[in-house]
Residue, then its C-alpha position, 0 to 999 in steps of 0.5 A: x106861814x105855818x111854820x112862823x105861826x109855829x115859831x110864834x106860839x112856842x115864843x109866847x109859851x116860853x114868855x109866859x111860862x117865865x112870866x111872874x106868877x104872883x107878886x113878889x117884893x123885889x125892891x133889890x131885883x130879888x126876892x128878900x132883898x137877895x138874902x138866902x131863903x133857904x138860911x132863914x130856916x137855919x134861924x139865920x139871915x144870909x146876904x147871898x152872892x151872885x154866884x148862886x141865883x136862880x129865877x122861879x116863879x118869874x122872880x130872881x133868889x139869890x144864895x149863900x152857896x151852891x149846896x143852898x142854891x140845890x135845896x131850893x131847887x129841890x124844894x122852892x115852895x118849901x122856901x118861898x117867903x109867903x106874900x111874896x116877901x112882903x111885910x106878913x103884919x101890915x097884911x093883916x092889919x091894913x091889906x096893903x103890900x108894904x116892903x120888909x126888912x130881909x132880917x126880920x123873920x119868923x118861921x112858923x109851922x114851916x112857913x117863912x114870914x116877913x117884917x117891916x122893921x124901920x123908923x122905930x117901927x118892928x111890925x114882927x113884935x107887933x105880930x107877936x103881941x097881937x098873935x099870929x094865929x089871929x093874924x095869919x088868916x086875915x093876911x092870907x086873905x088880904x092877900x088873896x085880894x092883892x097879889x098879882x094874879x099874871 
């Protein structure tokens, strides 16, 4: 009996320790859509490959290639979108979690931020007009009421 008690616990330790920390925006079953994270601060948006993924925090990432794949893994808080990837702009402005387009980004004092960008409406141009300085902190709030708090 002990012995399955034993069993049991390290099961739903292993279970939880892979469980999704926050809310990340997963519509492809990847974080931005399965583009490589790391390429966004090469000023580039890169589709990754199936051949270089790796799960962190409980979501899947995808890269462009293995040297890419190790800098995430190195480093992944450096690389992880903020609000789990989903659009920085609608956020701030109405505290929702609104999907992004995985090539409309900003990289903003060393952060990774996204942007719904469909149906005539680009919310990074938005964010630009209205200014991120001014925007970011009500996102960050915003977020903090939203996320999904495992």
């Amino acid at each position: 009996m002990k012995k399955l008690a034993i069993v049991i616990v390290t099961v739903l330790i292993s279970i939880s320790s892979q469980a999704q920390q926050i809310d990340y925006y997963l519509d492809s079953g990847y974080v931005a859509e399965g583009y490589d994270v790391t390429e966004y601060f090469n000023n580039k948006a890169v589709e990754g490959s199936k051949s270089y993924t790796t799960t962190h925090d409980g979501a899947k990432f995808k890269f462009a290639s293995q040297a890419n794949l190790d800098k995430f893994t190195v480093n992944p808080s450096k690389y992880v979108p903020e609000y789990g990837g989903y659009c920085a702009y609608a956020l701030a402005t109405n505290g929702k979690k609104v999907d992004a387009d995985p090539e409309t980004f900003e990289i903003r004092d060393g952060k990774l931020y996204m942007f719904y960008n469909s149906w005539g409406t680009n919310t990074f141009k938005k964010w630009k007009a209205e200014g991120p300085t001014t925007l970011r902190p009500k996102a960050d709030t915003n977020w903090n009421k939203v996320k999904y708090k495992g």
